[in-house]
Phi, psi and omega in degrees: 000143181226083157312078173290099161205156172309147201273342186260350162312305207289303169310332193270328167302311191269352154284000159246357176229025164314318207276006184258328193236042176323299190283007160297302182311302185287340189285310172328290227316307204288348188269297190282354192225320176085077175264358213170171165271115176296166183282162186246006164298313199258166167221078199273133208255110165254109180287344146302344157225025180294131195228121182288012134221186265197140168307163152287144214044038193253101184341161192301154174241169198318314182318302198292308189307343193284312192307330187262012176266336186265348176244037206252145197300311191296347144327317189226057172268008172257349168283346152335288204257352192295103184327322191243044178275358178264010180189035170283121179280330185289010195253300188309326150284333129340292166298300165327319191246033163235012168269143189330299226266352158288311169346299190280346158283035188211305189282323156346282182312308162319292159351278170317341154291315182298306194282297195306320183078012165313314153213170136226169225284144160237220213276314181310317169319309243243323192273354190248310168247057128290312175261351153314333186303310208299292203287342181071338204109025192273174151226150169336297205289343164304282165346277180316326191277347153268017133274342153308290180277000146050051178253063167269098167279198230238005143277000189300270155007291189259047071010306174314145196278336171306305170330259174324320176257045165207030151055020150318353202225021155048052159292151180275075191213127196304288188312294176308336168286321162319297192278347188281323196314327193235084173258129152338302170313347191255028194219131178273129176231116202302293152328322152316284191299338165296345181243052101285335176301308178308346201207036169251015153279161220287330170313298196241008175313317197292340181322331209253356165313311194277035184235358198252130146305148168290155161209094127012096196052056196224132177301142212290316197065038191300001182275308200304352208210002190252184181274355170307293213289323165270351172073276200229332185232076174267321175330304197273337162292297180309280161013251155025249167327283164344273197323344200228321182241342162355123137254121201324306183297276172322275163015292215249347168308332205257190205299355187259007176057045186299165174256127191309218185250323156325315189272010160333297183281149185284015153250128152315308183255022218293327186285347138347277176286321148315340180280302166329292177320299185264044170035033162259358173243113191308136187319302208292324171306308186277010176280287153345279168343283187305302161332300179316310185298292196309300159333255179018269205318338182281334250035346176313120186281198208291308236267341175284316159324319095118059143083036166237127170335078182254142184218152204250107178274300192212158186237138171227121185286333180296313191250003122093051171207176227196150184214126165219159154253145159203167210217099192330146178281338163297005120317343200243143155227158169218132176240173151284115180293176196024070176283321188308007190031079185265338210237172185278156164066069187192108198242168183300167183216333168208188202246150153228130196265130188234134138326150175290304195301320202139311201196111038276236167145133178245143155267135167294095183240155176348277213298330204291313175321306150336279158347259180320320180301304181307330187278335164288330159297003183132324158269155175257183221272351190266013194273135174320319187283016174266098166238011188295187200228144187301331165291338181305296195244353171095186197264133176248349176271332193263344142333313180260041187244162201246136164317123153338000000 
């Protein structure tokens, strides 16, 4: 049996027909309210929080099966004999998006989509640019006709599935827009970028190749990264690459010190906030995190807080004082939301921070985690780099101020 309905439908259905679909009825209870032990026959999918991929180290997910049901080598045994298998980009993304450790950088991303909470992605999302990585919008015969004609313009390039799953070519597609929001090419990194600047000319440009892992039978695509072909944004292509094939030990081992790949993206803390979720990094630490971030955001340094919940009652700029409240950190608790796993395909997505009473209470989300993390670390609310969006994270100290 299979049950499709709106979730307010459904309650509205069974305050009038309970008593004909009892046992239906008690089985919900026990899956959405945990009235009970549920039959373990069912399983119910909320598609407002179904999430098609999958924490890291974590059995596989809807995503991965789908990217490998789409690149699996018997698919693509007529590219063999294929005149232009030595410079097809779509053979090149194919070969590319069967590798483990890009794989788990392309489902990262998503992840990050999934955790912002803009929308959500569903199978038609994920499958449509999935195969944008792969095809660019190509067809065989596309290919071919611009190798005939031995026109490559300066789209040629961005064909590449780095390229393509941060949406360079502005296609007018919601989910690609989602993901162009945490495109590398937009996040600065000072060390990076100086020793690209050092090394964007036509002489040493190949230097920054040997910082890119092999991935075993595949064609090199050095066009795809290079600067002729790209100009003044080349610094966000080479970005780009990296972020997905980079390797870490060469990246931060050799003399230049590169920053690994993770810090690619515009969050900082994202491996935090996975820690968090999955309860390897302790509620207390992240509770401390957070408290901390919320002063900050008040203007309160570290050392006036003195590792307590502090908010800014009242400011005199002249006399150069401050009125704060504060609030044992020991008042306070933070778990993981939907831990309970109630519903299948369905992972935590925040954290939420409470009062012992009850109330108040925030969720905690990616960006808002981000936010507060920076302010604990050190920045204040006027620094340029808090660029996350305001809508993202809420006001978070007056979300959180506790009654009187």
């Amino acid at each position: 049996m299979l049950v499709a309905i709106n979730d307010g439908r459904l309650h509205e259905f069974f305050q009038i027909h309970r008593k004909e679909f009892g046992w239906l009825a008690g089985e919900l209870d026990c899956h959405i309210f945990g009235s009970g032990a549920p039959d373990e026959r069912l399983a119910v999918v909320d598609l407002k929080r179904r999430a098609l991929v999958q924490l890291p180290d974590k059995p596989a997910s809807l995503f991965a099966q789908m990217l490998d049901s789409l690149v699996q080598q018997s698919h693509w045994e007529g590219c063999y004999d294929c005149t232009a298998r030595f410079d097809c980009p779509i053979k090149f993304n194919a070969d590319s998006l069967r590798d483990p450790g890009i794989v788990e950088q392309v489902e990262k991303i998503f992840l990050i989509q999934h955790w912002r909470r803009t929308r959500r992605a569903t199978i038609r999302d994920v499958r449509s640019a999935l195969s944008y990585f792969i095809t660019g919008n190509l067809a065989c015969e596309d290919v071919h006709a611009i190798r005939m004609s031995n026109k490559r313009n300066h789209e040629w390039p961005l064909r590449s599935y780095f390229h393509a799953a941060f949406n360079a070519n502005h296609e007018n597609d919601e989910m690609l827009g989602d993901l162009a929001a945490i495109d590398p090419a937009q996040r600065v990194n000072p060390r990076l970028d100086r020793f690209l600047h050092y090394h964007r000319n036509a002489e040493k440009w190949r230097a920054v190749l040997q910082y890119l892992r092999p991935v075993p039978g595949r064609i090199a695509f050095e066009e795809a990264v290079s600067p002729e072909m790209f100009g003044s944004h080349w610094h966000g292509a080479v970005k780009r690459r990296l972020y997905f094939e980079g390797d870490d030990g060469e990246l931060q081992n050799d003399k230049w010190e590169l920053p690994p790949r993770g810090q690619l993206l515009p969050y900082l803390y994202l491996d935090d906030f996975v820690r968090a979720l999955t309860e390897e990094y302790s509620p207390a630490g992240v509770l401390e995190r957070l408290l901390a971030g919320i002063s900050r955001s008040e203007g309160i340094t570290r050392h006036a807080a003195s590792g307590k919940l502090s908010v800014a009652l009242a400011r005199n700029l002249d006399q150069e004082l401050s009125v704060i409240k504060q609030f044992d950190p020991g008042d306070f608790r933070c778990r993981v939301l939907l831990h309970d796993n109630q519903y299948v395909e369905n992972i935590p997505d925040a954290l939420e921070l409470f009062h012992v009473s009850g109330n108040p209470r925030i969720e905690v989300t990616l960006d808002l985690f981000e936010l507060l993390s920076r302010l604990s670390d050190g920045y204040t609310p006027e620094t340029k780099s808090l660029s996350l969006s305001s809508s993202s994270c809420g006001n978070s100290s007056r979300d959180c101020y506790v009654p009187a």
